[in-house]
Biopython code that builds the backbone (N, CA, C, O; Angstrom):
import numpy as np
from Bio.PDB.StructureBuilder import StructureBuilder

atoms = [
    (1, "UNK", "N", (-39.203, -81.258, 42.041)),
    (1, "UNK", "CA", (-39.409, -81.573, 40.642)),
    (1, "UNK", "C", (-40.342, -80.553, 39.988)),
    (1, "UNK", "O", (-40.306, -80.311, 38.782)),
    (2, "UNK", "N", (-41.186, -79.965, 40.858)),
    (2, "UNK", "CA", (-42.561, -79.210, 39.873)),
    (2, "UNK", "C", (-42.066, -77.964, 39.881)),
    (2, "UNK", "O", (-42.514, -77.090, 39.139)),
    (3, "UNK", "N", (-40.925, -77.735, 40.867)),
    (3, "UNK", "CA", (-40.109, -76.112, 40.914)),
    (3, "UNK", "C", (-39.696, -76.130, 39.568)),
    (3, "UNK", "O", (-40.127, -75.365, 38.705)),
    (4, "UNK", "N", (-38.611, -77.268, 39.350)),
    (4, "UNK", "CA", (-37.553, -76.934, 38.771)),
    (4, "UNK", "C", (-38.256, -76.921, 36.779)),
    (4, "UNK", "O", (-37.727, -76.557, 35.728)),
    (5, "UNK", "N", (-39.629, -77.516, 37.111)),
    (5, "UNK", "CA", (-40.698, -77.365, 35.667)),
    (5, "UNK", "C", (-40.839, -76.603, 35.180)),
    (5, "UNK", "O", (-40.762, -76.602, 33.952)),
    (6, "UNK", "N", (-41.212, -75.215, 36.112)),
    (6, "UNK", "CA", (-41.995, -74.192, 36.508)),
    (6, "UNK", "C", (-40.594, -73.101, 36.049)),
    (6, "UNK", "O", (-40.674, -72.162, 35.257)),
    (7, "UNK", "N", (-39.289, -73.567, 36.831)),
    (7, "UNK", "CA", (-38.340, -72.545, 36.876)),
    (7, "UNK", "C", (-38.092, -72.521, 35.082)),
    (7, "UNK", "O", (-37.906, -71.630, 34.254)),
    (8, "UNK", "N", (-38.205, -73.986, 35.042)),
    (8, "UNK", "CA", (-37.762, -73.888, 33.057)),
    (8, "UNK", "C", (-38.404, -73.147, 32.310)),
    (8, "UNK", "O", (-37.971, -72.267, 31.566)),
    (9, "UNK", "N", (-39.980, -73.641, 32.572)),
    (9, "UNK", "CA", (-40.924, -73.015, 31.644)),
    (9, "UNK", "C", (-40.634, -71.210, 31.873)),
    (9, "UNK", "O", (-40.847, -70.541, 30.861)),
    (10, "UNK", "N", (-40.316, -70.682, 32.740)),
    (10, "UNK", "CA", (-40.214, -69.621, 32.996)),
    (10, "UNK", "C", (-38.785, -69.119, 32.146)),
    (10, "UNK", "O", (-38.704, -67.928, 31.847)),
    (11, "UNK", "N", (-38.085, -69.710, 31.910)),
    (11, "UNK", "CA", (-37.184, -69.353, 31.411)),
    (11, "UNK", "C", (-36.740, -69.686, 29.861)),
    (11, "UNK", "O", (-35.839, -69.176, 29.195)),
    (12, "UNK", "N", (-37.682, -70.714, 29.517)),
    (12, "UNK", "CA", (-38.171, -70.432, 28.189)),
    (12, "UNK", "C", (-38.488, -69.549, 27.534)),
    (12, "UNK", "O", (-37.773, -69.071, 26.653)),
    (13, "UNK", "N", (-39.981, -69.029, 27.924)),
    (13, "UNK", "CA", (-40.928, -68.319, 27.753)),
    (13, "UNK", "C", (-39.270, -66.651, 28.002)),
    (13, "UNK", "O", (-38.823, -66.086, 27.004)),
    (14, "UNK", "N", (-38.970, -66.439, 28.880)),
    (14, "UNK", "CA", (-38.425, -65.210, 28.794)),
    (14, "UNK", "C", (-37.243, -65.483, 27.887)),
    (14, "UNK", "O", (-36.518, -64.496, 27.758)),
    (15, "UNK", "N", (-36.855, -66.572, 27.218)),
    (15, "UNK", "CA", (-36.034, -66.563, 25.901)),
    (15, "UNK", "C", (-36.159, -66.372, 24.452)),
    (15, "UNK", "O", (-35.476, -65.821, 23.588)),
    (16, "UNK", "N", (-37.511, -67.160, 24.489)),
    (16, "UNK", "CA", (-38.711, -66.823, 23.231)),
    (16, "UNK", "C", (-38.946, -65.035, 23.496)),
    (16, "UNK", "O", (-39.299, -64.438, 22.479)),
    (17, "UNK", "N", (-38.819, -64.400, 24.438)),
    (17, "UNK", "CA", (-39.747, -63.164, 24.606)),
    (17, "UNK", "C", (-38.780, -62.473, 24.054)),
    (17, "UNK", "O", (-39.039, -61.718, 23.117)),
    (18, "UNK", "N", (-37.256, -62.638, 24.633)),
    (18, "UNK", "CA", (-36.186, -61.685, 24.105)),
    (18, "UNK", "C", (-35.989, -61.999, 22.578)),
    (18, "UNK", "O", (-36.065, -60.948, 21.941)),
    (19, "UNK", "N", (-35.816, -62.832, 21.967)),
    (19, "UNK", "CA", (-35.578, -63.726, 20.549)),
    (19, "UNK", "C", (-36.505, -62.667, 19.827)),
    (19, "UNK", "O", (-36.222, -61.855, 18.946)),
    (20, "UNK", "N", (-37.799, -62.948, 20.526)),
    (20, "UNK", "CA", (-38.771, -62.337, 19.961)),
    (20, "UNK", "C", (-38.798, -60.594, 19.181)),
    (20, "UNK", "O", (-39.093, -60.196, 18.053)),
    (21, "UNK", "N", (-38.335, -59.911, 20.436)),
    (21, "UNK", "CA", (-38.123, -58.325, 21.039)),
    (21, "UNK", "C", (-37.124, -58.099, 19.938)),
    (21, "UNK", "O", (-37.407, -57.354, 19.000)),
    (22, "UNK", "N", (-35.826, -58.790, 20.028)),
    (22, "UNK", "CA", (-34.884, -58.320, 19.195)),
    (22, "UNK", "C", (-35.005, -58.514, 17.739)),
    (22, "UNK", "O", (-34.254, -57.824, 17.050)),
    (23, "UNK", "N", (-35.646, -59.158, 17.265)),
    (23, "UNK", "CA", (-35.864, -59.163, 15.743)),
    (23, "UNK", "C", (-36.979, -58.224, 15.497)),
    (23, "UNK", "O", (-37.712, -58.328, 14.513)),
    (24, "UNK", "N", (-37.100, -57.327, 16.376)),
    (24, "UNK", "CA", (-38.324, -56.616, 16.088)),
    (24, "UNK", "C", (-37.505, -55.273, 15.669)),
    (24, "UNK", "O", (-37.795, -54.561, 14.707)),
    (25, "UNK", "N", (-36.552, -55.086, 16.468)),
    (25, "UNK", "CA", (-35.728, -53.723, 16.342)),
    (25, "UNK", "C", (-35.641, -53.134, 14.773)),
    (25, "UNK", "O", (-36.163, -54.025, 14.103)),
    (26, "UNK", "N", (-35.452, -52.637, 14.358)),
    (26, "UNK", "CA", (-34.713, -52.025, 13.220)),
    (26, "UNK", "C", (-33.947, -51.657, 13.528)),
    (26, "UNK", "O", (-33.917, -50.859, 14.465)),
    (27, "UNK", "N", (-32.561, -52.211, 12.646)),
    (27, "UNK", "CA", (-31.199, -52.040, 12.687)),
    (27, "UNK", "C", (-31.107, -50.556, 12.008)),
    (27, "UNK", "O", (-31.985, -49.958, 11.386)),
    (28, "UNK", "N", (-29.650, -50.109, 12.346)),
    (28, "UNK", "CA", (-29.489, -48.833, 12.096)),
    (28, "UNK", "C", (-29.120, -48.899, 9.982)),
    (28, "UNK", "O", (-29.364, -48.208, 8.994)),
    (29, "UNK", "N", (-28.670, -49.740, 10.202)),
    (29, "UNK", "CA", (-28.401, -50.208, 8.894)),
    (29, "UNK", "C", (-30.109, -50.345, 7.825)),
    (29, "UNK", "O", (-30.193, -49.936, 6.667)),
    (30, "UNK", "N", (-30.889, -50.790, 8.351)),
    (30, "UNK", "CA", (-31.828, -50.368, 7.738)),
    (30, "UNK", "C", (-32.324, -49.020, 7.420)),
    (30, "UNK", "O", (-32.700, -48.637, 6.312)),
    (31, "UNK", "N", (-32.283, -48.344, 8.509)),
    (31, "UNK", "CA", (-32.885, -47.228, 8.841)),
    (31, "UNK", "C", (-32.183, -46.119, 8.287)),
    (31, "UNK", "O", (-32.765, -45.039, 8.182)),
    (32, "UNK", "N", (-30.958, -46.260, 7.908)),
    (32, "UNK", "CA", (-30.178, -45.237, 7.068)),
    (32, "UNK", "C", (-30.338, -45.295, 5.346)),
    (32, "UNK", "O", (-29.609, -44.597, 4.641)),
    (33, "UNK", "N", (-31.497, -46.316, 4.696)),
    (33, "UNK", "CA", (-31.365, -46.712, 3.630)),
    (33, "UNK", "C", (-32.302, -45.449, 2.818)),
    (33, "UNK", "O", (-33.165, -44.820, 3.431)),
    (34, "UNK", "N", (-32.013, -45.220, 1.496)),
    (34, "UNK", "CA", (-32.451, -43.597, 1.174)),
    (34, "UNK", "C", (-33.616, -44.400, 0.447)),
    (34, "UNK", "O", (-33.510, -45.615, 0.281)),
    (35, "UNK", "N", (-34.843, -43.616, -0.024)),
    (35, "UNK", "CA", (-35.811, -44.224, -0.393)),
    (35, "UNK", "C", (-35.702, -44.584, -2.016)),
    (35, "UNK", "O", (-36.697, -45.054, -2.568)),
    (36, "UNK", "N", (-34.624, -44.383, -2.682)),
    (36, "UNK", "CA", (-33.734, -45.078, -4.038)),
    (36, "UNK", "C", (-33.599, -46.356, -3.555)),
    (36, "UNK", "O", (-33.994, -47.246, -4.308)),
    (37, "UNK", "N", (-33.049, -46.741, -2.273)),
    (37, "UNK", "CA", (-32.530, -48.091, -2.166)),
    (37, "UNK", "C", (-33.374, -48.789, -1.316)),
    (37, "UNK", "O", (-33.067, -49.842, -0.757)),
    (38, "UNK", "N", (-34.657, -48.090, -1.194)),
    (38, "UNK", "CA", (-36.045, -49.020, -0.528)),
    (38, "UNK", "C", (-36.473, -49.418, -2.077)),
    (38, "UNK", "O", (-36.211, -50.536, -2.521)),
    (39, "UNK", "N", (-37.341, -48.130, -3.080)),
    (39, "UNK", "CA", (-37.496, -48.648, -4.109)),
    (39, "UNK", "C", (-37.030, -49.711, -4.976)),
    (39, "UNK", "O", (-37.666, -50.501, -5.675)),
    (40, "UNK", "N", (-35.762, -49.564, -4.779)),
    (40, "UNK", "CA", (-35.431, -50.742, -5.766)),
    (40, "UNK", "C", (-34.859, -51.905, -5.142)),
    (40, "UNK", "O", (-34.354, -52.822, -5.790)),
    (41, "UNK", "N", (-34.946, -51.869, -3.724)),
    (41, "UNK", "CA", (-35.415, -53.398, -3.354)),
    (41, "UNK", "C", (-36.836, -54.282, -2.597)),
    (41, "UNK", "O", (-37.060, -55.466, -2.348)),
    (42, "UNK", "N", (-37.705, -52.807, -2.387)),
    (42, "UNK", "CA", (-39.034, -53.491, -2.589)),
    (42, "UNK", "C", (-39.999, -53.542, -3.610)),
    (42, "UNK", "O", (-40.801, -54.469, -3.719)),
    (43, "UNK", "N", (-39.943, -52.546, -4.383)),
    (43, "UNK", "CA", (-41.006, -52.400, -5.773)),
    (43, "UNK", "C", (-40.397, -53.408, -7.001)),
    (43, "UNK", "O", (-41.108, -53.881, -7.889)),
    (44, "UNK", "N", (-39.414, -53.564, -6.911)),
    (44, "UNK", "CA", (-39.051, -54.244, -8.371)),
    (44, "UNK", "C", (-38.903, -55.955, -7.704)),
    (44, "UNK", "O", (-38.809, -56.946, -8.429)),
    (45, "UNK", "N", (-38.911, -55.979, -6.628)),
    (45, "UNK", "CA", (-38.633, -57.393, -5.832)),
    (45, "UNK", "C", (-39.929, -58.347, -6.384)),
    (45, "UNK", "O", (-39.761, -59.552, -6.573)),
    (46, "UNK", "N", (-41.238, -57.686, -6.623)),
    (46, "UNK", "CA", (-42.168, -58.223, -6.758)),
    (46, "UNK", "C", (-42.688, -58.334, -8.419)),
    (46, "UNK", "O", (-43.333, -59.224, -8.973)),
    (47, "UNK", "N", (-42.247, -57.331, -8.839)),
    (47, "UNK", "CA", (-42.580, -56.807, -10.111)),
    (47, "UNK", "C", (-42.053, -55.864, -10.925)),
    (47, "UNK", "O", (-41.070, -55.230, -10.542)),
    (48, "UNK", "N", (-42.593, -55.642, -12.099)),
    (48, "UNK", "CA", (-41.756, -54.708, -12.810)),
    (48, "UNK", "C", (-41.838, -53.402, -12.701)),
    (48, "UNK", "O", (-42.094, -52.906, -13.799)),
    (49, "UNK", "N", (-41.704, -52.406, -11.621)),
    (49, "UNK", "CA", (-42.156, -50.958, -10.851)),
    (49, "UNK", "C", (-41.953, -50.398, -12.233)),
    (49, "UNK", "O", (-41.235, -50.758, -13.167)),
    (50, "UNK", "N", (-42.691, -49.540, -12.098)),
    (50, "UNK", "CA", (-43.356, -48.188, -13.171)),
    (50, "UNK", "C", (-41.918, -47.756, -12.453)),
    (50, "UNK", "O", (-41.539, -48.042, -11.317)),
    (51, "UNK", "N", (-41.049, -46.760, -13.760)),
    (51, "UNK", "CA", (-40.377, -45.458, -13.464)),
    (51, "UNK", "C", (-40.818, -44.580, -12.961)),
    (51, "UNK", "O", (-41.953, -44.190, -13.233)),
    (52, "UNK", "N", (-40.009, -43.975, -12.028)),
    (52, "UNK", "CA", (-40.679, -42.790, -10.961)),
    (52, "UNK", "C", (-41.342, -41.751, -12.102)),
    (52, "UNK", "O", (-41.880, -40.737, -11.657)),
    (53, "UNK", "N", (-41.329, -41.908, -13.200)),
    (53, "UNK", "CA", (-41.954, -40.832, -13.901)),
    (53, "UNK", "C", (-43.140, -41.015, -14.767)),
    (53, "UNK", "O", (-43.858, -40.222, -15.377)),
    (54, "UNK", "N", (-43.128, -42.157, -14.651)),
    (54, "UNK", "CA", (-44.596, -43.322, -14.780)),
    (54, "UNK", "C", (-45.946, -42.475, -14.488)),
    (54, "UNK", "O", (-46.893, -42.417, -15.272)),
    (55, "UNK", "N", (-45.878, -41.818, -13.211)),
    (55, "UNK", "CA", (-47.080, -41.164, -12.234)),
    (55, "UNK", "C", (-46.748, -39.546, -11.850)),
    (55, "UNK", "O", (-45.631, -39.061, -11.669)),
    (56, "UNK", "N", (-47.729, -39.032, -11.798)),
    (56, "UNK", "CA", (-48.041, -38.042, -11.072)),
    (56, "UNK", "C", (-47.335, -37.628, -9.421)),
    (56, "UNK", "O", (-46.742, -38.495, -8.779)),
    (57, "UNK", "N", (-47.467, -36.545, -9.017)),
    (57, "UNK", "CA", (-47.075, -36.728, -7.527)),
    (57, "UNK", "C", (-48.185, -37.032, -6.364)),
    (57, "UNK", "O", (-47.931, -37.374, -5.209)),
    (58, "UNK", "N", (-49.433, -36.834, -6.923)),
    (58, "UNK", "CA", (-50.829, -37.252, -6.192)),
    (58, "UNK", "C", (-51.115, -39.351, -6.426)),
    (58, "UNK", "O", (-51.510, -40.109, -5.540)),
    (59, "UNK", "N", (-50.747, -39.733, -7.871)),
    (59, "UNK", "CA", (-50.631, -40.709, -8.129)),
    (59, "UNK", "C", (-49.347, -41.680, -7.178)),
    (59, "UNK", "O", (-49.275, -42.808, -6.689)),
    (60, "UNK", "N", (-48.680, -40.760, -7.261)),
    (60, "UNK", "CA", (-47.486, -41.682, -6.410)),
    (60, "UNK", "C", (-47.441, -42.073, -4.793)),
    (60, "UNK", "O", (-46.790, -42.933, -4.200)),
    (61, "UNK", "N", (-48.856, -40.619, -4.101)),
    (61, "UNK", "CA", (-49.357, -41.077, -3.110)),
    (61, "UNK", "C", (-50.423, -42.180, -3.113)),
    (61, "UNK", "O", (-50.588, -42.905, -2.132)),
    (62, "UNK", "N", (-50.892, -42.251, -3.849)),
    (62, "UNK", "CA", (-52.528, -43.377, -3.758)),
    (62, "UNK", "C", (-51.358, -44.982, -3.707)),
    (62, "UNK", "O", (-51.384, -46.017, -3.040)),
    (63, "UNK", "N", (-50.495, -44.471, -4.725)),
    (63, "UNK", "CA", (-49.762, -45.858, -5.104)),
    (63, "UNK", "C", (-48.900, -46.331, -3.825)),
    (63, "UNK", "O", (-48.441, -47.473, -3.782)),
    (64, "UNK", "N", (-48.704, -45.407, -2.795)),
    (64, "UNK", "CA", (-47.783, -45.804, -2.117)),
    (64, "UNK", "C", (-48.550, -46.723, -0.747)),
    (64, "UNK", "O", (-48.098, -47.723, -0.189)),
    (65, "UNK", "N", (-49.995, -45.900, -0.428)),
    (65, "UNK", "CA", (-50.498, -46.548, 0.311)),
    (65, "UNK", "C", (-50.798, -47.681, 0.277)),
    (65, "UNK", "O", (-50.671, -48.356, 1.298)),
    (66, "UNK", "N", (-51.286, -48.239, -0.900)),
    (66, "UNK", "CA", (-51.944, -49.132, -1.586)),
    (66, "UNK", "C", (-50.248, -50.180, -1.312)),
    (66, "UNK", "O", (-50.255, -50.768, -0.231)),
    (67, "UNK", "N", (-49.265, -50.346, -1.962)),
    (67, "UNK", "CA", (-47.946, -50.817, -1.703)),
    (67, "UNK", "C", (-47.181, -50.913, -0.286)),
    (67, "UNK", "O", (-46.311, -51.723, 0.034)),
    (68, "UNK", "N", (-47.746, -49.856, 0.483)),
    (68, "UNK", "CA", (-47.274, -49.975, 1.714)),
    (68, "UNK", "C", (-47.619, -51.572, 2.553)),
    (68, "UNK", "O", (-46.868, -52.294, 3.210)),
    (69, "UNK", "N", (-48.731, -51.680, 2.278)),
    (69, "UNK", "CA", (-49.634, -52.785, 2.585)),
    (69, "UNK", "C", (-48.946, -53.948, 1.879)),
    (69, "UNK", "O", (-48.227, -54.742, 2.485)),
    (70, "UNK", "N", (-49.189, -54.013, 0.606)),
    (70, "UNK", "CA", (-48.822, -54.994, -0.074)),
    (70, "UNK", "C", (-47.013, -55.777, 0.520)),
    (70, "UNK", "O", (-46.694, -56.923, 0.834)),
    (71, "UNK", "N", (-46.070, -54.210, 0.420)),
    (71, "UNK", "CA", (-44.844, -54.997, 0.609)),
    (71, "UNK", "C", (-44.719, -54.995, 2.112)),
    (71, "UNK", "O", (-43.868, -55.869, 2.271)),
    (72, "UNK", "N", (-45.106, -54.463, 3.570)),
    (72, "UNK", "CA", (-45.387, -54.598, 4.928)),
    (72, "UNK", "C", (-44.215, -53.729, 4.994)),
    (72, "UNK", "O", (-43.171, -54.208, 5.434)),
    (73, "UNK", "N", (-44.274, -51.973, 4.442)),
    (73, "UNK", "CA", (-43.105, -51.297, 4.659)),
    (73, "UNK", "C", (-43.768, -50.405, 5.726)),
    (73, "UNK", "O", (-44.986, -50.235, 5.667)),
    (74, "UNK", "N", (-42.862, -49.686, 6.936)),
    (74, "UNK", "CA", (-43.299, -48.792, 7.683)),
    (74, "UNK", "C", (-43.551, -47.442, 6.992)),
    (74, "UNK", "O", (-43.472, -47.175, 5.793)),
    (75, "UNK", "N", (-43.890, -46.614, 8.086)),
    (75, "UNK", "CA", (-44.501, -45.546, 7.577)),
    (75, "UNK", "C", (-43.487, -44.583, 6.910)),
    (75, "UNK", "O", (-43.780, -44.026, 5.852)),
    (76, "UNK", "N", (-42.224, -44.374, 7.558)),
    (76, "UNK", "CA", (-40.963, -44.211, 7.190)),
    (76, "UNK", "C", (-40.426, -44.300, 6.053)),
    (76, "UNK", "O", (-40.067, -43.381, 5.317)),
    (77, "UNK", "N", (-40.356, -45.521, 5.875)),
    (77, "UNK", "CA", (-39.688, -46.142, 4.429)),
    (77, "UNK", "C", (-40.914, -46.185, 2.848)),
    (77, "UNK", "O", (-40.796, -46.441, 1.649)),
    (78, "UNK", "N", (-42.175, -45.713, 3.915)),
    (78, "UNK", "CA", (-42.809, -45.376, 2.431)),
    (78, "UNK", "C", (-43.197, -43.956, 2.185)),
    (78, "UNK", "O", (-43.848, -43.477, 1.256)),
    (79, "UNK", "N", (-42.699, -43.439, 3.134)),
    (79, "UNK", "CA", (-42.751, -41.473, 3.092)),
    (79, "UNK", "C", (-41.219, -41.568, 2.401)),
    (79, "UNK", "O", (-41.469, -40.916, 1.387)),
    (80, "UNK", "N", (-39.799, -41.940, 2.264)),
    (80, "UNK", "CA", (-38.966, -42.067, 2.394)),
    (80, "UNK", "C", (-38.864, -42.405, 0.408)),
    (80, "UNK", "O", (-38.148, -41.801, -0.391)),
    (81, "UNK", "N", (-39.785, -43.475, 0.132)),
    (81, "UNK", "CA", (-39.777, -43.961, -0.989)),
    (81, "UNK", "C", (-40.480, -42.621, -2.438)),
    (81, "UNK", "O", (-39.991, -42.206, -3.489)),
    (82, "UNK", "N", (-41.591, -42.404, -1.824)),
    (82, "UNK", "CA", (-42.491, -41.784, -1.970)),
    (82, "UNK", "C", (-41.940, -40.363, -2.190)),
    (82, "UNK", "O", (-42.316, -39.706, -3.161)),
    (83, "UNK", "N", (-40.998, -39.852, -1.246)),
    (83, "UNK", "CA", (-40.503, -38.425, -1.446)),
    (83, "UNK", "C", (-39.410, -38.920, -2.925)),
    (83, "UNK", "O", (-39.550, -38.177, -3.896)),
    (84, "UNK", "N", (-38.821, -39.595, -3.022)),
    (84, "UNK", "CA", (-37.807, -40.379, -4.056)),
    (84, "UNK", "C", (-38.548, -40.233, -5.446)),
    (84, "UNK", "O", (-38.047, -40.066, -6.558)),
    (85, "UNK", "N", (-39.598, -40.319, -5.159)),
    (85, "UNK", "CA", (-40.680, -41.231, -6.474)),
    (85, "UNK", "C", (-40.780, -39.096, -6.981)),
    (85, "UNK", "O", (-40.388, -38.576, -8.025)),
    (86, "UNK", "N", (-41.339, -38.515, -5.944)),
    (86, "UNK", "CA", (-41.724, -37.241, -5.983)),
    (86, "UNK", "C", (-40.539, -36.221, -6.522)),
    (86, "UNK", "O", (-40.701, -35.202, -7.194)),
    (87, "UNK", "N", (-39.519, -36.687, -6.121)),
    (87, "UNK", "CA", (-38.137, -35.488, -6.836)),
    (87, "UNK", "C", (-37.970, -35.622, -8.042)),
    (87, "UNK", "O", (-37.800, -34.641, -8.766)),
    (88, "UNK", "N", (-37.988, -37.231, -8.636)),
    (88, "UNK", "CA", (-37.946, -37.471, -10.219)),
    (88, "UNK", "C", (-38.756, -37.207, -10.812)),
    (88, "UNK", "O", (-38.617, -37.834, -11.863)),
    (89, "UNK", "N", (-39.996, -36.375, -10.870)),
    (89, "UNK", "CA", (-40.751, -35.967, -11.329)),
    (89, "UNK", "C", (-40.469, -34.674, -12.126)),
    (89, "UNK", "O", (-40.691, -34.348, -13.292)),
    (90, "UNK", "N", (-39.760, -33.907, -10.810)),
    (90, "UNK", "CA", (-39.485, -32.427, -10.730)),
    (90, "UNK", "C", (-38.320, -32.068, -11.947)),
    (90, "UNK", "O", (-37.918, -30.914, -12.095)),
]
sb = StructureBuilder()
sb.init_structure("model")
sb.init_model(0)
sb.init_chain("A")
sb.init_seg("    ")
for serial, (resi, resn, name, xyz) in enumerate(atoms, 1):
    if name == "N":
        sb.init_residue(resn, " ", resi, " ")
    sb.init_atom(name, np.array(xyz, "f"), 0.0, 1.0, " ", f" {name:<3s}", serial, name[0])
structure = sb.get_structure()
């Protein structure tokens, strides 16, 4: 009886762990998204985002860090956003 407790809990715990692991991945489908189609589904998701021409290209860095945080984007997708924000300037 205390095996077969022991064998469960064990096999719980390594179901929760995988469940866990795999929602952690980033899909490729994310990861191909151009930083046009990060912007305008994390900056405007919350609020009304300034036009990329709103800011500066030094401004659009302070802003991004500061947002990175706020929307929980990787480092990626806010270099990604950020270079986006930086071409419409040009």
């Amino acid at each position: 009886m205390k095996k077969s407790i022991i064998i469960s809990f064990i096999i719980f715990i390594t179901a929760i762990f995988s469940i866990a692991m795999s929602s952690c991945s980033v899909s490729k489908k994310v990861a191909d998204k151009s930083g046009a189609q990060l912007w305008a589904e994390n900056c405007n998701r919350c609020h009304n985002a300034p036009g990329p021409g709103e800011f500066n290209n030094d401004n659009w860095e302070i802003v991004g860090m500061h947002m990175q945080v706020r929307a929980n984007l990787t480092q990626t997708d806010i270099t990604k956003v950020i270079d986006f924000l930086k071409s419409a300037n040009n």
